[in-house]
C-alpha positions, 0 to 999 in steps of 0.5 A: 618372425620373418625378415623384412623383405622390400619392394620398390615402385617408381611412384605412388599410383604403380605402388597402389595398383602393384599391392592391390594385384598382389592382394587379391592374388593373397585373397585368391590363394586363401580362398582356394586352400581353405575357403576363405581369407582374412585382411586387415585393412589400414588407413591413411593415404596410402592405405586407402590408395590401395582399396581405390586402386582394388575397387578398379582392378580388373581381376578383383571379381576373382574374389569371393568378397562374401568369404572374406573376413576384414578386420582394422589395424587401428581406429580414430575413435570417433562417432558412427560415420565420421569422413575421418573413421577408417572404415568409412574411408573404406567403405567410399573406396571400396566396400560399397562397392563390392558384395561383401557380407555385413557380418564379416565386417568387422569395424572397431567400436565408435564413440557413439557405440554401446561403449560411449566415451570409454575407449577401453571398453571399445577395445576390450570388446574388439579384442573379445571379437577377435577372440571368438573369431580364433580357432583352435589352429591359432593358438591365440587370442586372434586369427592367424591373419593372411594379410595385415596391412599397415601404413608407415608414419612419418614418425615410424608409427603404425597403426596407432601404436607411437613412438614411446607411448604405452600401447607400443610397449603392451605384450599381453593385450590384443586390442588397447585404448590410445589417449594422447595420440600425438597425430590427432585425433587423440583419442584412437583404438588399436592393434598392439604388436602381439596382435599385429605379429599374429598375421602370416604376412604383415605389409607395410606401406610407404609412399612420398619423401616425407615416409622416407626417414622412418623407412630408413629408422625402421629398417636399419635396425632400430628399437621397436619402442622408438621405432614402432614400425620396427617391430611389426613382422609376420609369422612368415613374412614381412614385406615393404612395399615402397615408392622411390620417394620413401626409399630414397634414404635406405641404405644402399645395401637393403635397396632392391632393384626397383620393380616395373 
């Protein structure tokens, strides 16, 4: 797993616009070297932040958006088309706005799917569609991602994997059930850190003085089942990507120099 790498803006809005050029410049790459690319999107302020910055980026027509495959670190479980989905936060953003292929979309299961209420169930198929998407150079049960994105809690959460509470603590299972979620709404579907560690490069996000304690937890060595932000690495690299508000409690020794 890489070291973390950090990057700070001077605000919010330059650190959205900054990690939407850097993303499509990922996407670009992928593309070109092998014909196509894989992101996973996350949501939250900070995520949807930077799909909105992307929807109005002037290079984001450099991307083929119909050989993209978006996946989703993690999902409210609740009904088809609910405002507080992720991926109908995405698709007001940006998807609805650039031609991507349906087919390549892959949203995580809703509690009025074909699964119901059973939010196991839901994710155990997410986790087979993960599965049948890996190829045989994956060497696991996931793509190897290019991109994952992942918006830091206050709590150091990620994803909806919690400080302390089982699904921080899975090694074997890609994809889990969350019940009990502390943020609401409760009852949520996953990524888990073996999935997430799968990506070539994993991103993390953070903006505001209220991020700014859990940047300074998570980078200062601590646990990843306290800390689950701690834990999320890429294969070849794990990049922080901050506004000066979040860093403002780093020590001085991981501080970079501020970007433009």
């Amino acid at each position: 797993m890489s070291a973390p790498q950090l990057v700070v803006h001077r605000d919010k809005d330059l650190m959205a616009q900054a990690a939407a050029a850097r993303l499509i410049t990922k996407i670009v790459d992928a593309q070109a070297s092998r014909g196509h690319a894989s992101v996973v999107l996350t949501g939250g302020r900070n995520g949807n932040g930077l799909l909105a910055a992307l929807a109005v980026a002037p290079a984001r027509d450099a991307v083929d958006w119909a050989r993209i495959d978006l996946w989703w670190g993690d999902e409210r479980f609740l009904p088809e088309g609910d405002p507080e989905r992720n991926v109908t936060q995405a698709r007001e953003a940006l998807l609805d706005s650039v031609p991507v292929d349906p087919k390549r979309v892959h949203a995580m299961p809703a509690s009025d799917g074909p699964h119901g209420a059973d939010v196991e169930a839901a994710a155990a198929a997410y986790a087979e569609e993960l599965a049948r998407a890996a190829g045989p150079e994956n060497h696991g049960a996931v793509p190897t991602f290019d991109v994952l994105m992942l918006g830091v809690g206050p709590d150091t959460h990620v994803a909806s994997l919690f400080p302390e509470l089982p699904a921080v603590r899975e090694t074997e299972r890609t994809v889990v059930g969350v019940r009990g979620a502390p943020k609401p709404p409760p009852t949520r579907v996953t990524l888990t850190l073996p999935a997430i560690r799968a990506a070539r490069e994993v991103w993390l996000l953070a903006a505001g003085e209220d991020k700014a304690r859990a940047a300074a937890i998570a980078l200062s060595g601590a646990g990843e089942i306290q800390a689950p932000a701690a834990g999320a690495r890429g294969r070849a690299r794990t990049l922080w990507l901050l506004d000066s508000a979040a860093a403002s409690r780093l020590p001085r020794a991981l501080y970079p120099p501020a970007s433009p």
